[in-house]
Each structure stands twice: as structure tokens, then as C-alpha cells.
One Martini backbone bead per residue (centre of mass of N, CA, C, O) as a GRO file, in nm:
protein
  253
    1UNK     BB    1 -14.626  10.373 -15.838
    2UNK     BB    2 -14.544  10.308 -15.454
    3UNK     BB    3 -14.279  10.339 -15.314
    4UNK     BB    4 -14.161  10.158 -14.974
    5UNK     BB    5 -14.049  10.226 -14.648
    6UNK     BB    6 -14.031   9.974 -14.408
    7UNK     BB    7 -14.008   9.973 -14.035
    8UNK     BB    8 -13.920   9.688 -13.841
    9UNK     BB    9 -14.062   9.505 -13.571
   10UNK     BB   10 -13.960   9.174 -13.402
   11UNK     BB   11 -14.050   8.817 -13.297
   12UNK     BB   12 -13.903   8.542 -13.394
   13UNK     BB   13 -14.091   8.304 -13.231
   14UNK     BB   14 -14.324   8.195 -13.454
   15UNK     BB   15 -14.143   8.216 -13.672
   16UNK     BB   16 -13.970   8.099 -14.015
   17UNK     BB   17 -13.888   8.350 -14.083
   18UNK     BB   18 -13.845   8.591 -14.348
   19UNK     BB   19 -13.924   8.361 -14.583
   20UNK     BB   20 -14.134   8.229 -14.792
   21UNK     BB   21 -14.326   7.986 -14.756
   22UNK     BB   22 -14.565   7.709 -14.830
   23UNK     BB   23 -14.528   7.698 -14.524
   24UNK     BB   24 -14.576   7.874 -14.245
   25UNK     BB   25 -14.444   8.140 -14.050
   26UNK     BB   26 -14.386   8.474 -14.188
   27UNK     BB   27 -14.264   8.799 -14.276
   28UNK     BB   28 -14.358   8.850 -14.501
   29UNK     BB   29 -14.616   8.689 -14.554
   30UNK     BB   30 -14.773   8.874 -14.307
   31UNK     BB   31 -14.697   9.149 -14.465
   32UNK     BB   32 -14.874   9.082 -14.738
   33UNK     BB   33 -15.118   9.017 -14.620
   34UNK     BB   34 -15.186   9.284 -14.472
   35UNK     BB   35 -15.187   9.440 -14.682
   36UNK     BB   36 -15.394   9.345 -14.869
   37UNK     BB   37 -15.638   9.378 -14.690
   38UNK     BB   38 -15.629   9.706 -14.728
   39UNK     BB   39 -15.580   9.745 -14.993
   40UNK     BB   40 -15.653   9.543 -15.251
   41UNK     BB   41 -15.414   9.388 -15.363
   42UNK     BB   42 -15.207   9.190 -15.572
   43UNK     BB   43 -14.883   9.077 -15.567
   44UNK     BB   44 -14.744   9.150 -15.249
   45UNK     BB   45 -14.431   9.273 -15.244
   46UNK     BB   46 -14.182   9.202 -14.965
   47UNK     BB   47 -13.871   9.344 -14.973
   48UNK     BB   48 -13.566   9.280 -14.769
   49UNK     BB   49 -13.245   9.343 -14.654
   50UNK     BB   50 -13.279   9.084 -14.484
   51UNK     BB   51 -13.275   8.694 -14.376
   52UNK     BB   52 -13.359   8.595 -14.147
   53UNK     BB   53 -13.438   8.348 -13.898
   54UNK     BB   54 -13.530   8.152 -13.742
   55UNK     BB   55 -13.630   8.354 -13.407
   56UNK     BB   56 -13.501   8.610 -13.522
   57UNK     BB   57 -13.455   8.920 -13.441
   58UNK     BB   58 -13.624   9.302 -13.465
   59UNK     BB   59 -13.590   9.651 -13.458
   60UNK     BB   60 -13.455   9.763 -13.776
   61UNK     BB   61 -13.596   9.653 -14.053
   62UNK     BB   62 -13.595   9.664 -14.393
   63UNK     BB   63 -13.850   9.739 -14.643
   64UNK     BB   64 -13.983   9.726 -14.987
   65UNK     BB   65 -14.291   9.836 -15.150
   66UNK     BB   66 -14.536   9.829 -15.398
   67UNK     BB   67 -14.810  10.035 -15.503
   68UNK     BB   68 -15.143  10.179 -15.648
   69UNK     BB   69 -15.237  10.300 -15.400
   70UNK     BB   70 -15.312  10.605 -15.172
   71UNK     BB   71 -15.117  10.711 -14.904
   72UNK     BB   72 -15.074  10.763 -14.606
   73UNK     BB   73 -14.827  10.691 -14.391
   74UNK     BB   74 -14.997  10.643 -14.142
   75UNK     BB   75 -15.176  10.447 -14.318
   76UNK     BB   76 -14.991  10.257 -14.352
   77UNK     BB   77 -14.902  10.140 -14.115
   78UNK     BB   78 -15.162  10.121 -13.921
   79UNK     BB   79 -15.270   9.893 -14.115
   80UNK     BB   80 -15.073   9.665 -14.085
   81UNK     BB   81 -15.091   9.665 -13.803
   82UNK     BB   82 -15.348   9.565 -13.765
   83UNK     BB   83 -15.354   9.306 -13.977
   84UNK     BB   84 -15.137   9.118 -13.782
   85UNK     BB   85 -15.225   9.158 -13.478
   86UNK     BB   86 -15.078   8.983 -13.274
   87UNK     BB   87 -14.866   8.950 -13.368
   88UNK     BB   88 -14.481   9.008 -13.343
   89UNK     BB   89 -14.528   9.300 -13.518
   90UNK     BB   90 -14.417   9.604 -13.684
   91UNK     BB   91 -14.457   9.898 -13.749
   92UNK     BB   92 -14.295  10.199 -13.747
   93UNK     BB   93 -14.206  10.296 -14.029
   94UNK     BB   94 -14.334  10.487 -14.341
   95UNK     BB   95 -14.210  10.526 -14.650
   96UNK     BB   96 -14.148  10.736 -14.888
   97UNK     BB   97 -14.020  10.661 -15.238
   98UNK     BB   98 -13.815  10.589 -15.460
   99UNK     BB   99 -13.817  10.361 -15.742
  100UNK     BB  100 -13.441  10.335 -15.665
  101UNK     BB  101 -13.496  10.161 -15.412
  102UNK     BB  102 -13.347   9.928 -15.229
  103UNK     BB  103 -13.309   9.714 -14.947
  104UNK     BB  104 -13.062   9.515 -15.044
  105UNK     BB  105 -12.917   9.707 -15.209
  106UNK     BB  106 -12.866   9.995 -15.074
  107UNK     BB  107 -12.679   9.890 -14.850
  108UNK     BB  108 -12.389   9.960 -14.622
  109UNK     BB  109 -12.486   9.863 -14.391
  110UNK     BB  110 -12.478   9.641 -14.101
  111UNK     BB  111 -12.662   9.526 -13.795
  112UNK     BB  112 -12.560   9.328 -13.473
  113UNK     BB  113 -12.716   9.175 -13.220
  114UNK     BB  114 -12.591   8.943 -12.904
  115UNK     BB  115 -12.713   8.791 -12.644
  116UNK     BB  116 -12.625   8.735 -12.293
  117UNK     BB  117 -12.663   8.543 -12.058
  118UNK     BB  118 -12.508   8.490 -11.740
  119UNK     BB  119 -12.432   8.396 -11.424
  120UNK     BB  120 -12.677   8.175 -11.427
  121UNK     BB  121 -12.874   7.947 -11.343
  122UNK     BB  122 -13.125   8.012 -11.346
  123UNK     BB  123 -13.383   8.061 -11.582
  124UNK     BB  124 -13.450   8.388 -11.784
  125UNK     BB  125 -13.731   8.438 -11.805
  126UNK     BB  126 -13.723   8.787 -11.929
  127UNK     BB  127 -13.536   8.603 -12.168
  128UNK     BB  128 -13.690   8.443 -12.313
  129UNK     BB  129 -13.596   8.395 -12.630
  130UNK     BB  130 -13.380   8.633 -12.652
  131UNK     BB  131 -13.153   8.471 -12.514
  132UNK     BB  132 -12.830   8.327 -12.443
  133UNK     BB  133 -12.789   8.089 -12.193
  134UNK     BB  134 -12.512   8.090 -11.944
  135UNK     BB  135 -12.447   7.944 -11.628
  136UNK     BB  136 -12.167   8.064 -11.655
  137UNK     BB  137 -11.884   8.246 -11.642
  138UNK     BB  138 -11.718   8.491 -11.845
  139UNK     BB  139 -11.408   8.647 -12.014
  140UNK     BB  140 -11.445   8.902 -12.195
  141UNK     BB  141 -11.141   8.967 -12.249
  142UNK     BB  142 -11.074   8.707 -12.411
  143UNK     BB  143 -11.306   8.793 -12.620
  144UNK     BB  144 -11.185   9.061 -12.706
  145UNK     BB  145 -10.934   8.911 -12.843
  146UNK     BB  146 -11.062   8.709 -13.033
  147UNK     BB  147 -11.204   8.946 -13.189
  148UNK     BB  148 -10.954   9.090 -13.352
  149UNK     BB  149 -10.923   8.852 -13.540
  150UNK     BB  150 -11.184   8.930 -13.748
  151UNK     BB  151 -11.076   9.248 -13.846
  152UNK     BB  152 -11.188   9.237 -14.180
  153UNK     BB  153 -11.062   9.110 -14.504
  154UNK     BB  154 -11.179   8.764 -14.517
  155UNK     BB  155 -11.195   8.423 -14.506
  156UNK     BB  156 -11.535   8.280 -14.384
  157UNK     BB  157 -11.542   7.987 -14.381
  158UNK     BB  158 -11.579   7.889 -14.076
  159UNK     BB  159 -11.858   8.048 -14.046
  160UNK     BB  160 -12.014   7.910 -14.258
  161UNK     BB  161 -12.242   7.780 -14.400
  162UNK     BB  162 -12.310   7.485 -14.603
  163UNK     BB  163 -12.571   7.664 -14.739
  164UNK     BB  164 -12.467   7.883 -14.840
  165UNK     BB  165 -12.506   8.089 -15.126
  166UNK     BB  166 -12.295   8.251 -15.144
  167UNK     BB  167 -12.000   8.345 -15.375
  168UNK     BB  168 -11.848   8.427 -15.097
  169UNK     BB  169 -11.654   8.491 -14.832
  170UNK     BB  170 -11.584   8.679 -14.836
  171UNK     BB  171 -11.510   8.974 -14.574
  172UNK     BB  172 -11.602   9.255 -14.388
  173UNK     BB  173 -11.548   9.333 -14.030
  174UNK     BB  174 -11.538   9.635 -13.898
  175UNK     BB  175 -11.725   9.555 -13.642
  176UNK     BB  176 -11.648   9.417 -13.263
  177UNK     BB  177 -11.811   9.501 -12.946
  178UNK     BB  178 -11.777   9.396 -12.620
  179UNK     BB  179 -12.051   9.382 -12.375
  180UNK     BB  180 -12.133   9.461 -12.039
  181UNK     BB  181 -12.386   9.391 -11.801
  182UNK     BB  182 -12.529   9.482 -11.487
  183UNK     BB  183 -12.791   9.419 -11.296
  184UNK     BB  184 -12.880   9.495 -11.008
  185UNK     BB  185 -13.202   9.372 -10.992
  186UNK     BB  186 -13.037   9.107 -11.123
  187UNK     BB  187 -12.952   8.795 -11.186
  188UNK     BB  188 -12.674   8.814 -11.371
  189UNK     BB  189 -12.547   8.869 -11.686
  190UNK     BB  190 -12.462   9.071 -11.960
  191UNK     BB  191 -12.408   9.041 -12.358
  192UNK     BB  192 -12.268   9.210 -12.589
  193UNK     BB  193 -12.294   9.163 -12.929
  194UNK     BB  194 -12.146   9.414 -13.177
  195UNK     BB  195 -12.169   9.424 -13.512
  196UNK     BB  196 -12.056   9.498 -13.867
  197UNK     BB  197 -12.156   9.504 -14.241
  198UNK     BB  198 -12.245   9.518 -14.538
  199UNK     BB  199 -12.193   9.177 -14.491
  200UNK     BB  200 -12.326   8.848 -14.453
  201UNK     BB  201 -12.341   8.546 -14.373
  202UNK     BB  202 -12.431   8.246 -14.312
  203UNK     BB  203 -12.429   8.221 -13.962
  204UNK     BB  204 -12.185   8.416 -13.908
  205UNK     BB  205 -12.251   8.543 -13.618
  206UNK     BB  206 -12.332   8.300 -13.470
  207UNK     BB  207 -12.019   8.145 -13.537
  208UNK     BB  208 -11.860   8.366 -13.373
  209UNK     BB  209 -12.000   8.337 -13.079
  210UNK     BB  210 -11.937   8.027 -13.033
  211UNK     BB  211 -11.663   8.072 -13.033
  212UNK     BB  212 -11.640   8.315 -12.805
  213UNK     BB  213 -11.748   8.125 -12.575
  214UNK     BB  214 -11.496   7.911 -12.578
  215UNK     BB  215 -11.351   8.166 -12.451
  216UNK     BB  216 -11.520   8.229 -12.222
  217UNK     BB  217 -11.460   7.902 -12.081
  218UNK     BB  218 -11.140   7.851 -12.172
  219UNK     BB  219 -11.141   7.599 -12.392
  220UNK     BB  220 -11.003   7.886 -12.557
  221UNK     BB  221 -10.782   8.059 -12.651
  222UNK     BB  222 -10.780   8.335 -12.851
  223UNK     BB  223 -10.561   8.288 -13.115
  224UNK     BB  224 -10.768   8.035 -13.240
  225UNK     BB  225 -10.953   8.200 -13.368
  226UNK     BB  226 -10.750   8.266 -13.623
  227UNK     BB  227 -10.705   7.958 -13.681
  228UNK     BB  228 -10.990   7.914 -13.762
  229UNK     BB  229 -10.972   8.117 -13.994
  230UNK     BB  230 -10.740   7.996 -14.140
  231UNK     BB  231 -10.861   7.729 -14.225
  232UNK     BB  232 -11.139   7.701 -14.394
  233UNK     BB  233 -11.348   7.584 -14.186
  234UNK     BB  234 -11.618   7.429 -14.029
  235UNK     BB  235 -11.506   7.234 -13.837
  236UNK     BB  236 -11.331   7.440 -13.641
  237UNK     BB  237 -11.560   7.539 -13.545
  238UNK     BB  238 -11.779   7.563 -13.323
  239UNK     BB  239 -12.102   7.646 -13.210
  240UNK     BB  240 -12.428   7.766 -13.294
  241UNK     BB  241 -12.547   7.989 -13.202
  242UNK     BB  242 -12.868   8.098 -13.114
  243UNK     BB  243 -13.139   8.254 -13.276
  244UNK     BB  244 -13.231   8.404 -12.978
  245UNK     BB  245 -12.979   8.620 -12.981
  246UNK     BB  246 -13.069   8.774 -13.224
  247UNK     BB  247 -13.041   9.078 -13.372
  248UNK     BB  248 -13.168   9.321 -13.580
  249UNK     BB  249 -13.076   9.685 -13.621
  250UNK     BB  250 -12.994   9.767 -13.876
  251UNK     BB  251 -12.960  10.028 -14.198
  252UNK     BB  252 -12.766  10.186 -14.423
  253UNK     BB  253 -12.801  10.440 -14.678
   0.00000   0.00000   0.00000
């Protein structure tokens, strides 16, 4: 057998996510049924870094998957893709590896990014389903302030979806940094939410810009940020930002 990695990008907008479900287009079973179609070998599972959610896009995706037939490189990328099809996803690049990897144990670092587009009435056409829209101006520098109470190892429990599996809250937040972008040629701001952490929790990114954003139209104080962090409840938090600004950007091994 040959394990493969795979590095993958997607739009996230026509998935339920990316794990299989019995009903519904998902990145897996995409992927795996692509696969199936060229290699014809049965029960191709592809194990993913990390489980997108319904709508979430992804740049730098990673899976590996084993093979029982020898393909070049060239050759397991482009028959994937090709059987794809319109589909909104595509293999970047396909590499051979050690027996020993693992997509989602041996991960050192994720990395997500989290879009809005603001400071504009008119809904942003060529970023339909890609940003969070905000049709008012945001603070950028008290967002700025109110997320410096994030990074380190807390407990998230304030951000953490109500489903989520994981055994602990704890998490450590490496880095979180707030750009703003203006694009001469368009109208209304861009602001980039960049995250970095070994692992993160369920609907973690989502619920920190929620609460974030809360911070950059007024009505919430930067300092609050913390308060929410210490409350350790998940009611204390804002609203969860939309699954369509979310981006999974890559991952360290």
C-alpha cells in the first residue's frame, strides 16, 4: 500500500462539510468516490487534517489516503481532479509519504482565516458566500485590543459550540492578528481575522469573531473580550459568525 498526501482546495458553498454523511455532498466522500472512479479499488478512505464545516472554504486542506495501485505523482492529482468534475474543489498537489503519516495526528500548527468585507450598504457581489458582510464601519483597533485577551492557554469554553467532542476546553491561541485592506478599485473595507493554534474547538474561530465584531461596532468594550473568556459559558458569547468567511489556510507537520 501506498499512504498519499494531499493538499487540497475548496469552496466550501455547495458541501454539508467535510465528512461523510449518509445523505448529501460532502469533501470526503467527493474525494473518495473520485478516487474510486480511476484507481477502481473499493473502500478509499481519505482522512482530512481537520473537519470543515457546511459553507467553510479551505486553501491548504490536507488528507492522506492509501492506495493499493502505483501511480506517479502527475497522475493521482489530475485523474482526481479531472473526476471531480464542476465540482468546486480540486487536489493541489498529491505526494507520496512514509506509512507513518498521519493527516490529522501529526498536525504541529493550524492555521484559519476569517474574512469581512464592511463599510459598504450594496451586498458585495464578487464576494457573495466568500465574506461576512457588514454593512457599517468596525473599529478595528479596539478589535485589535479586545483579542489580545485570547492568546495564550485558556479555557474556551465561552467559544465552544454546545456539540462539540472534544475532551477539553482548554486550548492554547498562539496568534491572532486583525488586518484591514482597502481596495482603491472597490468599494468598502476588507478586514482579515488570521488564527494559528495546534487545535482548535468547535466553531472556536467562528465564535471569537462573533464576539469580536461586537467589539468593533460599539457595543461591547475591548476588556469585555476577557470577561467573556472567564465567564467559561458559552451564553456569555456574541453571535457565531457565518460559516462563508471562514477559510482553513494550511497546516505545519
Amino acid at each position: 500500500m501506498q499512504r498519499w498526501k494531499l493538499t487540497i482546495e475548496y469552496d466550501g458553498t455547495p458541501f454539508l462539510g467535510w465528512q461523510r454523511q449518509h445523505k448529501g455532498l460532502t469533501i470526503q466522500k467527493t474525494l473518495e468516490e473520485a478516487i474510486e472512479k480511476f484507481s477502481h479499488e473499493k473502500d478509499i478512505l481519505v482522512q482530512g487534517s481537520g473537519r470543515t464545516d457546511a459553507g467553510v472554504h479551505a486553501v491548504g486542506q490536507v488528507a492522506h489516503v492509501d492506495m493499493a495501485k502505483d501511480f506517479t505523482e502527475k497522475e493521482m492529482r489530475d485523474a482526481t481532479n479531472h473526476h471531480t468534475g464542476k465540482l468546486p474543489i480540486v487536489v493541489l498537489k498529491a505526494e507520496k509519504v512514509s506509512d507513518a503519516f498521519h493527516a490529522r495526528y501529526d498536525a504541529k500548527q493550524r492555521y484559519y482565516r476569517y474574512r469581512i468585507t464592511y463599510d459598504r450598504i450594496s451586498p458585495p457581489m464578487l464576494d457573495e458566500m466568500r465574506a461576512w458582510h457588514v454593512r457599517f464601519d468596525l473599529d478595528v483597533d479596539a478589535m485589535r485590543e479586545g483579542a489580545k485577551h485570547l492568546i495564550g492557554h485558556h479555557d474556551f469554553s465561552s467559544f465552544r459550540d454546545a456539540e462539540c467532542q472534544a475532551n477539553s476546553p482548554m486550548k492554547t491561541l498562539d496568534k491572532i492578528e486583525i488586518h484591514e485592506y482597502i481596495d482603491p478599485l472597490r468599494p468598502g473595507k476588507q478586514l482579515f481575522v488570521d488564527v494559528e493554534a495546534k487545535s482548535f474547538l468547535h466553531h472556536q474561530v467562528r465564535n471569537i469573531v462573533g464576539s469580536l465584531k461586537r467589539v468593533g461596532d460599539g457595543r461591547w468594550q475591548p476588556a469585555m473580550i476577557r470577561q467573556v473568556l472567564e465567564a467559561r459559558d458559552r451564553c456569555a458569547a456574541d453571535m457565531n459568525a457565518p460559516a462563508h468567511g471562514l477559510y482553513f489556510v494550511k497546516v505545519d507537520y
